[in-house]
N, C-alpha and C positions, 0 to 999 in steps of 0.2 A: 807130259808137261804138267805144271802146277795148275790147281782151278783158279777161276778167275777170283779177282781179288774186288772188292767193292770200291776203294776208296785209291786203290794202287795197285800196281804189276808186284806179283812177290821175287820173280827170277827172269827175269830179262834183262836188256840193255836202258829198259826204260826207267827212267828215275827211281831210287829206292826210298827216297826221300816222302813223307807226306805230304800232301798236294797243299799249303794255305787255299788255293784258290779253286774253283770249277773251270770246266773247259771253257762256260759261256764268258766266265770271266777274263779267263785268259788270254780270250780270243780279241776281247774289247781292247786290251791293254797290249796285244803284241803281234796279234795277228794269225792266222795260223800253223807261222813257223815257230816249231819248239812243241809243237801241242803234246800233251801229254797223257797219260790213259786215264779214259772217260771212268767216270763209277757209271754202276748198273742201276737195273731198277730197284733191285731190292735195296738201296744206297743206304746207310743208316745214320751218318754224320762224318760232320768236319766238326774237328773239336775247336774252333773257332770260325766265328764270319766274316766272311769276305764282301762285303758290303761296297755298292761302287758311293764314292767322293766325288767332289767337284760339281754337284748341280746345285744351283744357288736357290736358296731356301725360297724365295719368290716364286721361283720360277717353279719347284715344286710343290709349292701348297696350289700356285694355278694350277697345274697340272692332275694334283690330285682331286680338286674339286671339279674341275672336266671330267675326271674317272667316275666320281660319284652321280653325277646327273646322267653319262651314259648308263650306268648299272640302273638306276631308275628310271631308265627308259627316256628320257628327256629328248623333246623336237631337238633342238640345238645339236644334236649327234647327227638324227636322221636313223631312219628303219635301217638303212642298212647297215650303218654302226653297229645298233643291237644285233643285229644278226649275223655279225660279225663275231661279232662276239659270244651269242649263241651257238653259233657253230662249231667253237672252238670247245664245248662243255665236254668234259668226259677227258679218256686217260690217251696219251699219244707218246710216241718213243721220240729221240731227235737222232742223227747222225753222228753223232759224238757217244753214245748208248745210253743216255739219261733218259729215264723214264719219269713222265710229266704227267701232273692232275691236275686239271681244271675246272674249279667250283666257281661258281657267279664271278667275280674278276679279280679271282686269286688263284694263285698259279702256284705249284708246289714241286720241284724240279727234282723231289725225292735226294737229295745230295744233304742237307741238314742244313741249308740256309734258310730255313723257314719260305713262309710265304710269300711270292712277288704279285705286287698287284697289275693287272692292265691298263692303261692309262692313256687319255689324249696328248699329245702331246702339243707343247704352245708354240714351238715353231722348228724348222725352218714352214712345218706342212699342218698348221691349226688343224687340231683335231685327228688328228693322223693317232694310229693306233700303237704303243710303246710299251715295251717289258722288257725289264733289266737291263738297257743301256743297248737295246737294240730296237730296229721300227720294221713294225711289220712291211714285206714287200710280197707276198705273197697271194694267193687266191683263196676264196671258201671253198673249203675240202681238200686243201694244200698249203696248209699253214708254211711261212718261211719266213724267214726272220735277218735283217742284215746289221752287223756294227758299226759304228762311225768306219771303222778301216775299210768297208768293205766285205768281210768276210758273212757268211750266211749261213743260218742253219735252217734244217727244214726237218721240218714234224711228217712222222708218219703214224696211220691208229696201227696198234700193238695185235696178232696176231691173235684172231679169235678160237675159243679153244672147244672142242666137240662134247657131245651131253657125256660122252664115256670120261674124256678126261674130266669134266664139272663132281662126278661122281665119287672118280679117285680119289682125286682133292679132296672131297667133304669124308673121303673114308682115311684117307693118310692124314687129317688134322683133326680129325677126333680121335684116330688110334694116340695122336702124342699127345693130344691133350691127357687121353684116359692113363697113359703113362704117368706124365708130370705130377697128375694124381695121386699116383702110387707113389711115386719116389717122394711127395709130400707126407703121406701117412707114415712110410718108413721113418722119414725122419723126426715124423713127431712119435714112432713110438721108440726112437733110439732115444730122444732129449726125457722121454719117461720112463725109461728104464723097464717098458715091458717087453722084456727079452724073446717069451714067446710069438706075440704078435708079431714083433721085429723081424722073428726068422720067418713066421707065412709069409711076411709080406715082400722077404729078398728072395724068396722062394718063386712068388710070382716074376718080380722085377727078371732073375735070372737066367727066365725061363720065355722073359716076353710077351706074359698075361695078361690080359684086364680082369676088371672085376667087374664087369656089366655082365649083365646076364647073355646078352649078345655073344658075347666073347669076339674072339677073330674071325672073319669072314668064312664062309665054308671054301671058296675058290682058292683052291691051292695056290696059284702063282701068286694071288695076293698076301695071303697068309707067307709066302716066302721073300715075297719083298719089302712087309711090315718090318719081317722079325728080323732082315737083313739090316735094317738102323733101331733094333730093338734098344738100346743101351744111348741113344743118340737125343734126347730131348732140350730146353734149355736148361744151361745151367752144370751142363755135363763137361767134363774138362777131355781133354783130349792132346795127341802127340802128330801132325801132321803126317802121312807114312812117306811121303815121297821127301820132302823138304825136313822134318824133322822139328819144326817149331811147335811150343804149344798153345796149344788156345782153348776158349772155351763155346761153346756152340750158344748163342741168343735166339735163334729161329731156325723155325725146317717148315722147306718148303717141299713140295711133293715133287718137283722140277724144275731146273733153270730157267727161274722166269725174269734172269736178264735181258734188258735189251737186245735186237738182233744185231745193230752193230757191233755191240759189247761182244757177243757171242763168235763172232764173225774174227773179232781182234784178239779176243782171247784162242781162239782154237778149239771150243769148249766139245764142238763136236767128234772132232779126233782125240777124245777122250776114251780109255776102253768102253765106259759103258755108258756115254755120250752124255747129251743134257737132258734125257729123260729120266735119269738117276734122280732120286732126293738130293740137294743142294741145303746149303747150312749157313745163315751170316753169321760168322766168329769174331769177339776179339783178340789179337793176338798178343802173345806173352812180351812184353817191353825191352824183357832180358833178352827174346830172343833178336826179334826185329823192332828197334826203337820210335819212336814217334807216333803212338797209338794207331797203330794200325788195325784196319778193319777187312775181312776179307767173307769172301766169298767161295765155300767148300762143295764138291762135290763128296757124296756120299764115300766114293772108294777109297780116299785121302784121309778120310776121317778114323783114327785108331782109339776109340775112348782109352782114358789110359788118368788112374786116379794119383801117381806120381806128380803130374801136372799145376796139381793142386798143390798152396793156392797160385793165381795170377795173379801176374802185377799189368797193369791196363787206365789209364787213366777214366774208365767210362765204370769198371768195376763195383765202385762204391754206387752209384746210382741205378747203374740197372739190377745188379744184383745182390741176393744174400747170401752169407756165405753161411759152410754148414759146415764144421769140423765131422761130425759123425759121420757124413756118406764121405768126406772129401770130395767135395764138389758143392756148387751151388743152388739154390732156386731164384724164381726171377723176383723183382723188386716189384713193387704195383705200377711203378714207372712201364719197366718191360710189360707187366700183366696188361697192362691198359693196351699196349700196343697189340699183344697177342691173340687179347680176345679182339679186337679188328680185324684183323686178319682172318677168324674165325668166323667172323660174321659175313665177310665176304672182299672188304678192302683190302690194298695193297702194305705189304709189313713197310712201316716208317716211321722211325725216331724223329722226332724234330727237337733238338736241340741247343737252341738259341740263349744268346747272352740275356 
């Protein structure tokens, strides 16, 4: 079956269409019937926002200056407010497969709707705790969340990951960094016409090299799983193998670190080489599948393939540059900004916003 997609299902029964809205949204305005497939964590945008309407300006400037005296701590909340709220800091998945981050009382649902703040809410329950058009009803240590209809979601923390996987990670995002590298000098020495250098440097590229003294790991199986997405960093165009669409790769991550729902609905695990494979967020070619779609690859789907080039994508222009001499791209400092995040140790997320 196809890998999971970020933003939408690429082959199923489920809408082809680009989602305007998120689930949380959708749920507000119609309930859970019709619901539609979640994006994952690694989510990277909705090319517009879906902002909810209808709360009268009054009632949210109240509302957000309630927010603001809880965030500073203010009696009028109460200890357990704050710690309420406290509790809730750090990253949590929901049942829909959106992966969530909570910094002091901004909320970031990784989908490209930007930040949502926590908020008291002024009635029907003063003070009562609010986020994006739903009120908390849940416990500390079991976040849950219900919308006017009714419907609820509930936050789980995201699966912790062991020192050997913490290790891989930091060795599979320096090996692509130390790539992107390379494919950066090649192309500065194709735009300068030094031919020699040019050919060391596809020499390396061809072969899967760095140029750290390091070099690749001495453990065989690593050295064979590197060099297995040697050709794979961002910026690289590519022909989907199963489905046949083209895209371009924006991020690689060392494993599906979609949500477990997401993963669950996807089927990612009866994949051949399941979701401990590298996973790729792509945009996808316009011509092939329309409505700027965004997806989410497993490694073995992925065929680099320099025909591909260029895409058409409406995110193109701003994440990336284009590079006639490789045929293919590098990333924009929009993307660089995100990547070295990611490198540092946060979750990969575009934010987006109008």
């Amino acid at each position: 079956m196809e890998l999971p997609a970020l933003l939408r299902s690429s082959q199923s029964s489920r809408s082809s269409r680009l989602c305007s809205c998120t689930p949380w949204q959708r749920d507000r305005q119609r309930g859970a019937a019709g619901q539609r497939l979640p994006v994952a964590s690694a989510a990277l945008t909705l090319l517009r926002r879906c902002r909810y309407s209808g709360v009268p300006a009054r009632r949210a400037r109240r509302a957000d200056r309630v927010a603001v005296r809880c965030a500073e701590g203010s009696t009028s909340c109460g200890d357990e407010f704050s710690e309420l709220i406290e509790s809730l800091q750090g990253c949590w998945e929901d049942d829909v497969g959106l992966s969530i981050q909570v910094k002091g009382n901004e909320v970031d649902f990784g989908d490209g709707t930007g930040r949502w703040r926590l908020s008291a809410s002024v009635d029907p329950v003063p003070g009562a705790l609010e986020l994006r058009g739903t009120r908390w009803v849940g416990q500390k240590g079991s976040p849950e969340w219900q919308f006017p209809n009714g419907v609820r979601r509930s936050w789980t923390r995201p699966e912790s990951i062991s020192p050997e996987q913490e290790r891989w990670k930091e060795l599979f995002l320096d090996y692509k960094s130390q790539r992107q590298q390379l494919r950066r000098q090649l192309w500065s020495a194709e735009v300068a016409g030094e031919s020699e250098r040019a050919a060391a440097l596809q020499a390396l590229w061809d072969t899967g090299q760095v140029q750290s003294e390091e070099g690749l790991p001495e453990e065989l199986e690593q050295q064979a799983r590197l060099l297995a997405g040697r050709h794979l960093v961002p910026g690289t165009c590519f022909v989907h193998r199963r489905y046949g669409y083209r895209g371009v790769v924006l991020c690689c991550e060392p494993w599906c670190t979609a949500a477990k729902a997401w993963k669950r609905m996807m089927g990612v695990a009866k994949l051949p080489r399941g979701e401990l494979q590298p996973f790729y967020h792509c945009l996808v070619d316009e011509r092939d599948r329309p409505g700027g779609q965004v997806t989410f690859v497993g490694e073995e789907n992925v065929g680099p393939d320099a025909l591909a080039f260029p895409l058409e994508h409406p995110l193109v222009k701003l994440l990336l540059i284009r590079c006639e001499e490789l045929n293919s791209y590098l990333p924009s400092p929009a993307l660089e900004t995100a990547l070295s995040a990611q490198r540092k140790g946060d979750p990969f997320r575009l934010s987006l916003e109008d």
